[in-house]
C-alpha positions as CSV (number, residue, x, y, z in Angstrom):
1,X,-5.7,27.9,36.2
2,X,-2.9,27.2,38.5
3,X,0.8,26.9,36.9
4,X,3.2,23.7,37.2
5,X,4.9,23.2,40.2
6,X,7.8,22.4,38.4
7,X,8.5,22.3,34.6
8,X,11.5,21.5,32.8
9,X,13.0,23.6,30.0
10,X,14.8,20.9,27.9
11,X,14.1,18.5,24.9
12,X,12.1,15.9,25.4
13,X,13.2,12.3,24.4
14,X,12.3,11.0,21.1
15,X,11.7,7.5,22.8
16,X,8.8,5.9,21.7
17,X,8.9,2.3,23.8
18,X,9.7,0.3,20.8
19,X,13.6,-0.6,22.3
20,X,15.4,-2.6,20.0
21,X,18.9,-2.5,18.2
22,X,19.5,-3.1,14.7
23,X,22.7,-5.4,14.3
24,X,24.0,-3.1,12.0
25,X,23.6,0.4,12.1
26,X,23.5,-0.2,15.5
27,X,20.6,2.4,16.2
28,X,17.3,2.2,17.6
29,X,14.5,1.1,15.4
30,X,12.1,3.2,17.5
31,X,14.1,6.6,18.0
32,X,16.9,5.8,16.0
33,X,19.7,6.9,18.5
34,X,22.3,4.9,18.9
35,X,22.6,3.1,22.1
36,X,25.6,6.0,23.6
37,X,23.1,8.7,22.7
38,X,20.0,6.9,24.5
39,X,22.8,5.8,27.4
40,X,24.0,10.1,28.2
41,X,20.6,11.8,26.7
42,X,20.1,12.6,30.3
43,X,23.2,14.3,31.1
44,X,23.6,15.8,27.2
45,X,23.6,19.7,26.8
46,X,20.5,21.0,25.1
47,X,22.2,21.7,22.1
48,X,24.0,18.0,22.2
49,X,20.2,16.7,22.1
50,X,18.9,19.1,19.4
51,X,21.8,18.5,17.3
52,X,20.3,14.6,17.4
53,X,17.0,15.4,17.4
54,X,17.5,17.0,13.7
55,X,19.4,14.6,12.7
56,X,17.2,11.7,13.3
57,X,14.6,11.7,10.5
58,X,18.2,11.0,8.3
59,X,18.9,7.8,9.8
60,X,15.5,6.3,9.1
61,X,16.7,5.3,5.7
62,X,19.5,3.3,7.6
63,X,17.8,1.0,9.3
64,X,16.3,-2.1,7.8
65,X,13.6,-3.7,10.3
66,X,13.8,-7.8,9.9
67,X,10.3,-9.2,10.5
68,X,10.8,-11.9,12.6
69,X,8.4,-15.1,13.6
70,X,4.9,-14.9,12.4
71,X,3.7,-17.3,9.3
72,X,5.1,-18.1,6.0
73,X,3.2,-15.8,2.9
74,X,3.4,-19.6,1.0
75,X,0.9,-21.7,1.0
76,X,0.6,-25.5,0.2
């Protein structure tokens, strides 16, 4: 097995395509950063993005998805 030509020794982003801002908390309701930390995660020390990393499984409790669209749960 040959080893990477290049690998990176950093913390991943906790991104998970589902980009949209709650009005509120004004976080992420797919990572739950705020839109700074998603703005310098690529230039943020290792420690900066661990420190958020940990911290994130907090804010869930923050955000309130509204569903929007889709069909009325009445009937006629």
């Amino acid at each position: 097995m040959t080893p990477p030509v290049w690998t990176r020794n950093e913390i991943e982003s906790p991104c998970v395509q589902i980009c949209v801002v709650d009005p509120k908390s004004r976080l992420c309701l797919g990572c739950f950063r705020s839109i700074d930390e998603i703005k310098d995660w690529s230039t943020m020390s290792a420690e900066g993005r661990r420190l958020i990393m940990n911290e994130l499984p907090n804010r869930k409790d923050k955000v309130k998805p509204v569903r929007r669209g889709g069909r009325s749960r009445t009937r006629s």
